[in-house]
C-alpha positions, 0 to 999 in steps of 0.5 A: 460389655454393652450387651451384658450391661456391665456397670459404666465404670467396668465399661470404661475400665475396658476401653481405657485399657483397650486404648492403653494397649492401641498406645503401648503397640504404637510404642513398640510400632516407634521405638521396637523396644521387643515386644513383638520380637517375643512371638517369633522362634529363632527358626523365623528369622529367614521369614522375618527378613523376607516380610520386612523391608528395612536393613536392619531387623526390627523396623522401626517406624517414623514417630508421624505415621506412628503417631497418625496411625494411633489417632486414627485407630483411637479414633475408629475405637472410640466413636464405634464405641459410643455408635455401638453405647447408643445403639444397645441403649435404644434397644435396652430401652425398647426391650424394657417397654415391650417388657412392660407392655406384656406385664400390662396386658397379663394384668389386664388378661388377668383382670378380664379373667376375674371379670367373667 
């Protein structure tokens, strides 16, 4: 989005829904409503019981580490975003200065030409 230049308000739909997403995948991490459930065959089961600690399938986990585990990816997401904002605005503004800096020295080039 940042490369492509997307208008601002197109940018911040994404990372609102991008944020929404990291919320709803905690829900789930929390209170294991299902939707991790969707990806597994009934065949996976023995697989799941294998990876999964806990006694009773799905593993819920406690609302704290869910909780810090959300701020923490929250975190990371939002200041690499702004990181990654500030970056391709410095070099959308150094490409728009070399850009004007041939358009110059073609006139210039082209004034030179005339000259002779």
């Amino acid at each position: 989005l940042l490369v492509l230049e997307c208008p601002t308000k197109v940018t911040f739909y994404v990372v609102g829904l991008c944020s929404v997403w990291l919320a709803v995948v905690a829900a789930e991490r929390s209170s294991r409503f299902g939707m991790f459930d969707l990806s597994f065959l009934p065949s996976d089961q023995a697989d799941r019981r294998e990876a999964c600690d806990c006694e009773e399938l799905p593993c819920k986990r406690g609302i704290r580490v869910v909780l810090a585990t959300l701020a923490l990816q929250l975190s990371v997401f939002i200041i690499d975003f702004v990181c990654t904002r500030g970056f391709a605005a410095a070099v959308l503004s150094e490409k728009n200065r070399i850009f004007a800096s041939i358009e110059t020295a073609n006139r210039i080039a082209v004034a030179l030409s005339r000259f002779d």
